[in-house]
C-alpha positions as CSV (number, residue, x, y, z in Angstrom):
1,X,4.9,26.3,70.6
2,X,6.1,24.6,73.3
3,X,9.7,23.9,74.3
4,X,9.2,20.0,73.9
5,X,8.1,21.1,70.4
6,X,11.0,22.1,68.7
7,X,12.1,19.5,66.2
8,X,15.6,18.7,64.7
9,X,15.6,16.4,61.5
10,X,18.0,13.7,63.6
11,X,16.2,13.3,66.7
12,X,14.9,10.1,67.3
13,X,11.1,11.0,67.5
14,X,9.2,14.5,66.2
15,X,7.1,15.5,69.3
16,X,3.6,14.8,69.6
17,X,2.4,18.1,68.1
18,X,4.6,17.8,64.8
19,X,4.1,14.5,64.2
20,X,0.0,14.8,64.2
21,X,0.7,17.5,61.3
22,X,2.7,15.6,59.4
23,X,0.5,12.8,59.6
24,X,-2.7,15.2,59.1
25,X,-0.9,16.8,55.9
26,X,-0.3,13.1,54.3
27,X,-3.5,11.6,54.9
28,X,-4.8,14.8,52.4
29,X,-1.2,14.7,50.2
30,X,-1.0,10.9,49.0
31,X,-4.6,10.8,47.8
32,X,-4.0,13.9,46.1
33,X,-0.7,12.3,44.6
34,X,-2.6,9.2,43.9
35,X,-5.6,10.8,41.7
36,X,-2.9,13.4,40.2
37,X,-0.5,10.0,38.8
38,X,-4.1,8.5,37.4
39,X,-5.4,11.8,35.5
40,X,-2.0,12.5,34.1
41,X,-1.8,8.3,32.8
42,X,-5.2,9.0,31.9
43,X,-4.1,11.9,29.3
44,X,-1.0,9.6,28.0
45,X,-1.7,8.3,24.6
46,X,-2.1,4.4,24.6
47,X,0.9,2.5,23.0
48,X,0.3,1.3,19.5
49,X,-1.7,-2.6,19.5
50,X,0.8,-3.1,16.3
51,X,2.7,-6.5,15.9
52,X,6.2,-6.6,14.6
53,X,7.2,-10.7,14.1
54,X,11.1,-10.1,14.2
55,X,12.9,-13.2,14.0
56,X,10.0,-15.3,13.4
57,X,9.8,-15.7,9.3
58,X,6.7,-16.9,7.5
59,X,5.3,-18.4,4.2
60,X,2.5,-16.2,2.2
61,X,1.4,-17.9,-1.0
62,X,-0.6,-15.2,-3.0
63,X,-1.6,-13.9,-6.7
64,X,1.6,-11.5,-7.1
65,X,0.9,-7.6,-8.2
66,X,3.4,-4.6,-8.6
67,X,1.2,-2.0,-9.1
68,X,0.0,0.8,-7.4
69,X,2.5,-0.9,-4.7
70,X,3.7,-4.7,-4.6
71,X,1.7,-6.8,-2.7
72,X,0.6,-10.3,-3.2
73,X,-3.5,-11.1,-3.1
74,X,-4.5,-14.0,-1.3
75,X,-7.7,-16.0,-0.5
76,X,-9.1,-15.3,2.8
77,X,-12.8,-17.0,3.7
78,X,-16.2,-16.6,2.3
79,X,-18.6,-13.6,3.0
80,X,-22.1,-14.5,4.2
81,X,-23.6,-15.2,1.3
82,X,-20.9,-17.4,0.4
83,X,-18.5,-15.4,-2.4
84,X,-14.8,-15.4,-1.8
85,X,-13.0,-12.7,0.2
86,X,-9.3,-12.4,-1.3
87,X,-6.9,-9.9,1.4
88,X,-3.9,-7.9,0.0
89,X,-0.6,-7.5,2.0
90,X,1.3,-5.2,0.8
91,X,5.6,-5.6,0.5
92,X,8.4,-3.8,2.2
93,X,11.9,-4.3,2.1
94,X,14.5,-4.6,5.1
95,X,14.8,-1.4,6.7
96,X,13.3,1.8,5.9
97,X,13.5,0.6,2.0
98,X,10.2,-0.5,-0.3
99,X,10.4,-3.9,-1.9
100,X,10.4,-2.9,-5.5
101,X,14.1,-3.6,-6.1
102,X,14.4,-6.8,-4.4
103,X,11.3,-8.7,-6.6
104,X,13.2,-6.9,-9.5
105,X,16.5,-8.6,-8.4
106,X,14.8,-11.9,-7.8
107,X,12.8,-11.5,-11.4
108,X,16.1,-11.2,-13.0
109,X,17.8,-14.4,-11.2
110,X,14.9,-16.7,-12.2
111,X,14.4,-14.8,-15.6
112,X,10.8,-14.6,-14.9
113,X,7.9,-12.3,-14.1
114,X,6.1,-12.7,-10.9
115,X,3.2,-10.6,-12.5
116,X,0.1,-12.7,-11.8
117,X,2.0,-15.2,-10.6
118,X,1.2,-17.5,-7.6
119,X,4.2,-16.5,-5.6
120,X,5.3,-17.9,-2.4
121,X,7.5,-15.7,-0.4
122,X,9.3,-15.7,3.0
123,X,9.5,-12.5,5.4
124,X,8.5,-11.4,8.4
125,X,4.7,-10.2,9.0
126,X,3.5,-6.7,10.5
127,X,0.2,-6.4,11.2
128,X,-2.5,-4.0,13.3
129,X,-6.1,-3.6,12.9
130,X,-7.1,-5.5,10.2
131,X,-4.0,-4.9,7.9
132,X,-0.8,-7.0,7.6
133,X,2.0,-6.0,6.0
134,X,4.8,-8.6,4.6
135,X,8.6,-7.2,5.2
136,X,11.0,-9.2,2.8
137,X,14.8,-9.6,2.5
138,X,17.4,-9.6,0.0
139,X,18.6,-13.3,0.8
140,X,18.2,-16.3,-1.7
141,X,15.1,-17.4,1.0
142,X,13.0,-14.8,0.3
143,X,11.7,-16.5,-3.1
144,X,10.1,-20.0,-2.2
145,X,8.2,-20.7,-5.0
146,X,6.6,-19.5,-8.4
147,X,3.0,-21.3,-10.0
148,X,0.7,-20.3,-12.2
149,X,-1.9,-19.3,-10.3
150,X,-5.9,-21.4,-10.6
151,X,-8.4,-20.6,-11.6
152,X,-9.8,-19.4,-8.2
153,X,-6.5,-17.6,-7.4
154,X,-6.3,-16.0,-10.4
155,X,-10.1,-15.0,-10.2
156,X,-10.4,-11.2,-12.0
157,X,-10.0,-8.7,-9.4
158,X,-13.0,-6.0,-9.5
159,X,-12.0,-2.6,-8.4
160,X,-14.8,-0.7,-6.6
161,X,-14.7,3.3,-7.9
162,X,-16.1,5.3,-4.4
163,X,-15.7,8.5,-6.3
164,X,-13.8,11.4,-5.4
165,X,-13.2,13.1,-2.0
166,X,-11.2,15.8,-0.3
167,X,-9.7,13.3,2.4
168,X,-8.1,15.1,5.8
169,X,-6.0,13.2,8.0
170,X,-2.1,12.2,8.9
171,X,0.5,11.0,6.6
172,X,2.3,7.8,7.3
173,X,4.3,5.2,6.6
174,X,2.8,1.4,7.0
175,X,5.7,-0.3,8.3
176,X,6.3,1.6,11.2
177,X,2.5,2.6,11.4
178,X,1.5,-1.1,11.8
179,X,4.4,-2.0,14.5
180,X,7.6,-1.8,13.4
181,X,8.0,1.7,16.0
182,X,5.9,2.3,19.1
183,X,4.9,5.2,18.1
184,X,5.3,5.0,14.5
185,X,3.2,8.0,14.0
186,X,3.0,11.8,15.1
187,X,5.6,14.1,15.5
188,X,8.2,12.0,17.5
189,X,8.3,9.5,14.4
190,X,8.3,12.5,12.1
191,X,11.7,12.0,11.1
192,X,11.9,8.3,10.6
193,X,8.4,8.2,8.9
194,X,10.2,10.7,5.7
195,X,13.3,8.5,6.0
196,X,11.3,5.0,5.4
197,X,8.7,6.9,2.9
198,X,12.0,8.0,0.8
199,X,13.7,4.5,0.8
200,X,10.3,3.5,-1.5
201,X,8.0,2.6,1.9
202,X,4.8,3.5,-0.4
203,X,2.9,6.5,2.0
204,X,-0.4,5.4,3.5
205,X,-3.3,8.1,4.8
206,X,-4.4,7.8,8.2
207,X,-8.1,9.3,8.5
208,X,-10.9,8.8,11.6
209,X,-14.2,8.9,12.0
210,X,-16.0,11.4,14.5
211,X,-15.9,8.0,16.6
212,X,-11.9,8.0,16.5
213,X,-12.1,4.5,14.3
214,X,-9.4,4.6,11.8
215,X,-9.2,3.7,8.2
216,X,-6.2,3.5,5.8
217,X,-5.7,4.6,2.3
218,X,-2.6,3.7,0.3
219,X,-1.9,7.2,-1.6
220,X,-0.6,7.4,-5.4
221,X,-0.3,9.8,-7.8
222,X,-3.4,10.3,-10.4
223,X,-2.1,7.6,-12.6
224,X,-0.7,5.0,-9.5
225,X,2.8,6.6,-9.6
226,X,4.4,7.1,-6.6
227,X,4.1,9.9,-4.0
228,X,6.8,9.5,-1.7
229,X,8.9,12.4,-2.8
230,X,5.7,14.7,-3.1
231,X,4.9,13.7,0.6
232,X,7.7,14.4,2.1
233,X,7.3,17.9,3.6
234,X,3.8,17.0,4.9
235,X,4.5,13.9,6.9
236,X,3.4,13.8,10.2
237,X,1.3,16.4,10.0
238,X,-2.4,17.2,9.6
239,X,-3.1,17.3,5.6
240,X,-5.8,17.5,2.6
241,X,-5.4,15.4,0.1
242,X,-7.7,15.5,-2.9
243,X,-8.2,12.8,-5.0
244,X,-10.3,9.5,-6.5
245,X,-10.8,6.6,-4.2
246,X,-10.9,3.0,-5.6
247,X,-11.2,0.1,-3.4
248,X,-9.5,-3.2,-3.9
249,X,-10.3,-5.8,-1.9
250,X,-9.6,-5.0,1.7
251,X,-7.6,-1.3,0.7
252,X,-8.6,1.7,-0.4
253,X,-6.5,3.4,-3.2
254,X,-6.1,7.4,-3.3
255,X,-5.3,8.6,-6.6
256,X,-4.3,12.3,-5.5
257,X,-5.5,14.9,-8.1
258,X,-2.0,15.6,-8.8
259,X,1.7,16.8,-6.9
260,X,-0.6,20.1,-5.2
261,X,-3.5,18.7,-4.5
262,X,-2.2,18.0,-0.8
263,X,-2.6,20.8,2.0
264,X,-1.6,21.3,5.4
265,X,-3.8,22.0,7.4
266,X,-4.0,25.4,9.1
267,X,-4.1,25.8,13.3
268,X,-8.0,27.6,12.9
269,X,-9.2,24.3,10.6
270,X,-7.3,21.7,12.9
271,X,-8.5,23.3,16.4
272,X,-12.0,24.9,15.2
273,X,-12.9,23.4,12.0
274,X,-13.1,19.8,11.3
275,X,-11.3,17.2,13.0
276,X,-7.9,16.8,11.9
277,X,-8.1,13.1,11.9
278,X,-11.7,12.7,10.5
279,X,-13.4,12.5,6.6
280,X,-16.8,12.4,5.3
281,X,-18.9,9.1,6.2
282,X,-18.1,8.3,2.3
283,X,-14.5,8.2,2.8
284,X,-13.7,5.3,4.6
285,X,-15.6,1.7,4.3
């Protein structure tokens, strides 16, 4: 090197020689920067599409149902050959609590049972891929209105029996799931997911299809009891669950064989056996 070469960091100006390396070593550096910042965004997981309505209320006039969770059924469009498509959207409570002991409260101020009742309540909506889930509050606007439903409303609801299955996939819990939490599954949510499923959030099952499509199935016991303390330890993770499916309306129902009949997963099945987030083609509609 040169005399004229030698380069101290507060001089004005590198010399010639220096400064043609530096510049040589960015022009390959940045690009390499550049493509290592778009494979590593690449890898992230894409935020949740979920929709969370806070602070804007809404009206959702439905059929009222408390079992195997409360939801309210409601009329939504014709299929192509004309018959009536009815959606369910299940109810939470405020918080990481269910919504069975606030329709209990509000049965037992108006004396009167919303069972099968056109019920018109006020909450805030939570939807994501095709489901929508109703979160409702303990204040005297909650409870808008209670009919006896028509005819049409009231029109007999025909559960389809898909049979039994051994369903594998992720245990979750819908409000969070659907976009109350970004994420609101996986590990990271692990601990809020037990917390909201414990408060009476009815557990849902999470399952894909070898073409990563998702489908949902609200999981009970073998007679439509509740789950939530069964599911506890297996939240979050990837699980078996054994049981009968019955579809009503837009949602599929597991009735698990029983308290055991859920497994986790082991690391061989998840990594070499099949997918942890897929089920039969029979599994999901």
């Amino acid at each position: 090197m040169e005399q004229n070469d030698f380069y101290i960091g507060w001089m004005a100006r590198a010399p010639g020689n220096v400064a043609l390396f530096i510049r040589q070593y960015l022009r390959l550096l940045i690009p390499l920067l550049l493509l290592l910042g778009l494979g590593l965004a690449g890898l992230q997981k894409k935020a949740s599409t979920g929709n969370f309505e806070y602070g804007q209320p809404t009206r959702i006039t439905g059929v009222f149902h408390m079992h195997p969770t409360p939801y309210l059924r409601i009329f939504d469009g014709v299929d192509i050959g004309r018959a009536p498509l009815f959606q369910l959207i299940p109810l939470v409570g405020y918080g990481k609590s269910g919504a069975e002991g606030i329709l209990h409260d509000l049965e037992q101020k108006t004396q009167t049972s919303f069972e099968g009742r056109l019920v018109t309540l006020s909450g805030t909506l939570i939807y994501n891929d095709g489901k929508t889930i109703l979160q409702i509050g303990e204040d005297d606007s909650t409870l808008r209105s209670i009919k006896m439903p028509t005819d049409f409303d009231s029109k007999n609801i025909q559960p389809v029996d898909l049979g039994s299955a051994t369903v594998t996939g992720e245990i979750a819990d819908p409000k969070c799931f659907f976009g109350v939490m970004k994420p609101g599954e996986g590990k990271p949510h692990r601990d809020c997911a037990i917390r909201c499923i414990l408060g009476g959030i009815p557990p849902i099952m999470v399952v894909r299809n070898a073409k990563g499509e998702a489908s949902y199935l609200l999981l009970v016991g073998p007679h439509g009891e509740h789950m939530n303390t069964a599911v506890q330890n297996f939240v979050a993770e990837p699980v078996t669950v054994r049981g009968r499916r019955v579809q009503i309306d837009d949602w599929i129902i597991l009735y698990a064989d029983d308290t055991t009949a859920i497994r986790r997963n082991n690391y061989l099945s998840e990594h070499y056996g099949k997918s942890i987030a897929s089920c039969d083609a029979s599994c999901a509609k």
